[in-house]
N, C-alpha and C positions, 0 to 999 in steps of 0.2 A: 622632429619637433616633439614636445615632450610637454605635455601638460599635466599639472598638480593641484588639484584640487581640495581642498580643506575643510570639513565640515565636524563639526564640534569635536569629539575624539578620532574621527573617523582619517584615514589618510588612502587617498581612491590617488592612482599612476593610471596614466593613458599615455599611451605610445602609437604615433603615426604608423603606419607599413603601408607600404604597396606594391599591389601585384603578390602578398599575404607573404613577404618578408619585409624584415625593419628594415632599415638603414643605420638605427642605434644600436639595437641589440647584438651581443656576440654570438656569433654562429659559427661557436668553436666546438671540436671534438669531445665532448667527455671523456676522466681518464676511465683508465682501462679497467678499473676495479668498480668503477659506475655504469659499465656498458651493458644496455639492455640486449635480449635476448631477442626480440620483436620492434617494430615500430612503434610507439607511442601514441595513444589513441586521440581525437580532438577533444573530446569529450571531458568535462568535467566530473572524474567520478565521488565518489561518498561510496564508501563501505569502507565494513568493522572487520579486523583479523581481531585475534587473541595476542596479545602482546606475550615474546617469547620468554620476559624476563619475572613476568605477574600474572600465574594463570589466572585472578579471580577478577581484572581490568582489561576491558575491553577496548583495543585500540581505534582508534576512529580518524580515518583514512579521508583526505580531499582531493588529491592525487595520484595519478600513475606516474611514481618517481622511482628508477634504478637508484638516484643520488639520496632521496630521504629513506628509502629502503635500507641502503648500508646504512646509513647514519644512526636509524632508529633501529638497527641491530649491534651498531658496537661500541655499547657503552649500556649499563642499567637503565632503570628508569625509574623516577618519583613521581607521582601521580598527585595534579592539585587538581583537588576537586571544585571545580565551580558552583556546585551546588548550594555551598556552603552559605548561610546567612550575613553579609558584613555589618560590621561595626559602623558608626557613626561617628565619626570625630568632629568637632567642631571646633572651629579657629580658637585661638587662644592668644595669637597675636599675629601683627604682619611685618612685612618691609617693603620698602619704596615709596614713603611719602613725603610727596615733592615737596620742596622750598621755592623761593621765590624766581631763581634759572635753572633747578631743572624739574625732569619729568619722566617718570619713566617708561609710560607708555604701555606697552607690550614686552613683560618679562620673559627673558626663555633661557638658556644654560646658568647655573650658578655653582662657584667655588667657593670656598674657606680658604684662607691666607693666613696663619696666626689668627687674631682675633675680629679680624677683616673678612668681609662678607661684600663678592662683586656680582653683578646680574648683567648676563647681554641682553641686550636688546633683540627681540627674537627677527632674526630674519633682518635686522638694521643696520648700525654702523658705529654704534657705541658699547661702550662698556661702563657701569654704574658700584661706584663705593658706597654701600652701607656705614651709616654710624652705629655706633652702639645704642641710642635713640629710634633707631628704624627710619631716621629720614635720611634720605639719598645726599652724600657730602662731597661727592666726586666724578667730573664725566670724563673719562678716559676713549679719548681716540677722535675722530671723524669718519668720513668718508673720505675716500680715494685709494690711490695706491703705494706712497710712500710708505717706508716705514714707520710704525707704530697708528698709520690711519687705515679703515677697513672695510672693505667692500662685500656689504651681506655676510655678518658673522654667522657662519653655519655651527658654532658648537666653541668651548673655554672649556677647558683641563687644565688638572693641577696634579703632576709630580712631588710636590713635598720639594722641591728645590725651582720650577722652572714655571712659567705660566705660557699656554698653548692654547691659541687662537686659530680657529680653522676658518677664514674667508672663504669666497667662492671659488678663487683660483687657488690660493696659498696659504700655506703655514705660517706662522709668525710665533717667536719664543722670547718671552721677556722676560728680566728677573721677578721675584716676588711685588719690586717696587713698580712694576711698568716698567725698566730699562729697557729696551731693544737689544736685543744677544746676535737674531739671524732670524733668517727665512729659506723657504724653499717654496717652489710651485709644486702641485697638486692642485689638480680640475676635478672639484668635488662634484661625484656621482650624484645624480639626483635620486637614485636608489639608496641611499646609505644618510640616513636617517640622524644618526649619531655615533662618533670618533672617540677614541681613548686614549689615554696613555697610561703607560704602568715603568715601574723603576728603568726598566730598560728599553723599550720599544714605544713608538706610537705606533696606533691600528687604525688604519685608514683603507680606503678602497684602492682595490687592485687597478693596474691598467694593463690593459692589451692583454689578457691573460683568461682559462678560462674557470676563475677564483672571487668571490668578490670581498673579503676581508685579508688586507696582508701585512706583518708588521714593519716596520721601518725603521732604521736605524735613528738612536735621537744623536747624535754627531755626524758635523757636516762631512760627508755632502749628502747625509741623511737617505742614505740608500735602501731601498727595500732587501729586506731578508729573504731571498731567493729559496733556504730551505723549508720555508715554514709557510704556510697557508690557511686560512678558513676559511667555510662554507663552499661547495662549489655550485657553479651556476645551472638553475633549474633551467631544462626546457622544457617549460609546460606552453605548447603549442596557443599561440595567442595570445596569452599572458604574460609575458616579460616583467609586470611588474610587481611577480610573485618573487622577484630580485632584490625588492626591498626589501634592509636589511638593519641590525643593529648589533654594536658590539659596544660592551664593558668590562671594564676589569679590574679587580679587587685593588684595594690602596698598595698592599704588599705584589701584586700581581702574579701572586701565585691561582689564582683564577679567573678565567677567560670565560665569559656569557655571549652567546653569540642568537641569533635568531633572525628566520625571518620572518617577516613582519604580518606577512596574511597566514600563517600556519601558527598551531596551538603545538610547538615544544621551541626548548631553548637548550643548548648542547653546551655544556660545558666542559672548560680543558684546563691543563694546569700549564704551569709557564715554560714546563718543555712541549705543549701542544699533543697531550695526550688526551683524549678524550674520555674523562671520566664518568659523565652522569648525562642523560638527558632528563631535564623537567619537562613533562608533559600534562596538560591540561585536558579537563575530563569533563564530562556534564551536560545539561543542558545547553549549555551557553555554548558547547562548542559543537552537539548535536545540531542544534539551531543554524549553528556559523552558514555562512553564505562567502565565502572567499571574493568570488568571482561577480561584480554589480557591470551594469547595465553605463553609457555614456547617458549623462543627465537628459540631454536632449532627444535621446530615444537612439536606438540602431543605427546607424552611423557605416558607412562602406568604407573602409580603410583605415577605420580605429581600433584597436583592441576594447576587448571585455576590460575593465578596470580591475584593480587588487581591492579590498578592502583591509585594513591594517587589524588584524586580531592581536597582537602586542605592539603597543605603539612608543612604548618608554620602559626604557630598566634602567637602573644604578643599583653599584654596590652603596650602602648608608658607610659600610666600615669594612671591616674582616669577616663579619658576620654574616650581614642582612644582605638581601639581593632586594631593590624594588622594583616592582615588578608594575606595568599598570596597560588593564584588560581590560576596558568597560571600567568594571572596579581595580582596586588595587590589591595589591600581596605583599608581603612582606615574608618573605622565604630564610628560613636559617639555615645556613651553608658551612656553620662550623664541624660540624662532623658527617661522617659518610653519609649516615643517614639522614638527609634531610628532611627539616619540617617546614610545616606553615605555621607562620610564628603568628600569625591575621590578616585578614580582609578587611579593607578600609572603604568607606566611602568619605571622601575630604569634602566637607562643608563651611561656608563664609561664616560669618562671628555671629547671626541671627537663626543658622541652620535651616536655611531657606534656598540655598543656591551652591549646586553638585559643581564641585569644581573639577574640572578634564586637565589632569596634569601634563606637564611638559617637561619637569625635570624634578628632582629630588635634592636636599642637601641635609644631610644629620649634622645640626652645627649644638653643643653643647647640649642640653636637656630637649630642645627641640629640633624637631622635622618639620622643613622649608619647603612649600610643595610652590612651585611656579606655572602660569598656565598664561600663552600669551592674549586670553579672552579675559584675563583679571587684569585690574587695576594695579592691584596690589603682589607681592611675595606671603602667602599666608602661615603661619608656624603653628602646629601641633605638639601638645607636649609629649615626649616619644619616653615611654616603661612601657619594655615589652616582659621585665622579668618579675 
């Protein structure tokens, strides 16, 4: 039994066990290039090595991982410093204001279509057409299981030819206009936060394996890519829902962002699944971090420690930008090797009175769409970063 709790950016996993194993978690081998030397302790540790790749940045450790150990030795590393002071943006315009049948409630994933602009309903059963007006002109879908209606939309991608709806069991691929194309099942992990697609693969959670991002063919009968893999699964003793997980991938998809959700780096790959760069987060904020919280109700016999989500949301904006959002936000430019911080955001409502906890990202023309399912609204920033 698996419970998810939600508090304002925050995203806490509890996972049943007993007799101090799961019944959900895999308790599968690690490969053999991850295979520790010793047992892995219970304990939650914190300490700093020297990062091998930046003598002058000091890396800051929340685990005993054989698997984050390789990881954070093969590939550089970019260092965003949290220290940094954010900007202030304040709304400049929004979307989703109702008419007279519909409403939109609680916004969460959003695409661009041509000059069309859709928002799901986060965690719902519909799907919403923006006008060029900002007011909501279209409800696309229901609840159930036929095709084109939708049972807990967990995430909307958009290929540049196909649109890709990920329900709680299944996939669903419509053309640009809504058409119905096909489907396929997938039992979305409740670990795995947010899905992608890129020219040639969707990336969705693994099953029965011991991997938790894996791509999949987009032609039926839409089979998983056996060679290729991401992220592999942590045993941090007690924690399983240090498992949670996020992946995106550039519009061209020649960059893959991968992370987990309670740990401060994001590993990127390029579209043969090489691993080029880890971003890694530095600072206060993450001297501070606390991964691991307490069940609300106090100590608990047969409950795990919870995860706390230290990246909770990414999107590519284009070819460029990575969005990044931590507490605050980043905007990371990814166009050459050397990556920068293009700024730190904090998204505020049109009075600059109220911090908005985003949920998803959209660069649609001159502005930036930030969506949060605690707004009313979709709010737009006008996005010059040069």
């Amino acid at each position: 039994m698996l419970f998810t709790m939600m508090l304002s950016a925050e995203l806490r996993f509890w996972r049943v066990v007993e007799d101090g194993r799961s019944g959900l978690r895999a308790t599968t081998e690690v490969p053999a290039s991850f295979v520790a030397l010793g047992p892995m302790g219970t304990l939650l540790l914190l300490f700093s090595l020297t990062a091998c790749q930046n003598g002058e940045t000091t890396l800051t450790r929340f685990e005993d991982s054989p698997v984050i150990d390789s990881l954070l030795e093969s590939a550089p590393h970019f260092v965003v410093d949290t220290d940094i002071k954010p900007e202030r943006w304040i709304a400049t315009t929004r979307l989703g204001t109702p008419t007279d049948s519909l409403f939109l409630g609680s916004p969460g994933n959003m695409i661009s279509v041509g000059d069309s602009i859709y928002i799901s309903e986060s965690y719902g059963h519909n799907i919403f057409a923006v006008g060029d007006d900002g007011y909501l002109s279209r409800k696309i879908g229901t609840q159930g299981k036929a095709p084109g209606e939708f049972n807990h939309i967990w995430g909307i991608d958009y290929d540049g030819l196909h649109i890709f709806v990920k329900d709680f069991d299944r996939m669903q691929i419509f053309t640009e206009k809504f058409e119905y194309v096909g489907s396929f099942p997938n039992v979305t992990r409740a670990s795995q936060l947010q899905f992608s697609v890129s020219p040639d693969y969707i990336f969705l959670g693994c099953i029965g394996i011991d991997w938790l991002i894996c791509p999949y063919s987009k032609l039926p009968p839409y089979s998983w890519i056996e060679s290729a893999r991401l992220l592999p699964v942590l045993e941090v003793d007690g924690r399983s829902g240090e498992n949670g997980n996020i992946v995106r991938v550039s519009p061209e998809g020649n960059r893959i962002a991968v992370a987990y959700i309670g740990l401060p780096y994001i590993f990127v790959y390029d579209d043969q699944f090489r691993h080029l760069k880890t971003i890694r987060f530095e600072g206060k904020r993450v001297r501070d971090f606390e991964p691991a919280v307490g069940h609300p109700n106090g100590s608990i016999e047969g409950i795990e420690a919870g995860t706390r989500g230290f990246i909770t949301s990414m999107k590519f904006l284009n070819s460029r930008y990575l969005m990044v959002n931590s507490e605050d936000n980043y905007v990371l430019d990814l166009s050459e090797n050397d990556y920068e911080m293009a700024a730190k955001v904090i998204f505020t409502t049109f009075d600059d009175t109220e911090k908005i906890n985003p949920d998803d990202f959209l660069l649609h023309g001159d502005h930036l769409y930030v969506s949060s399912p605690w707004e009313e609204y979709v709010y737009g920033y006008e996005f010059d970063l040069e």
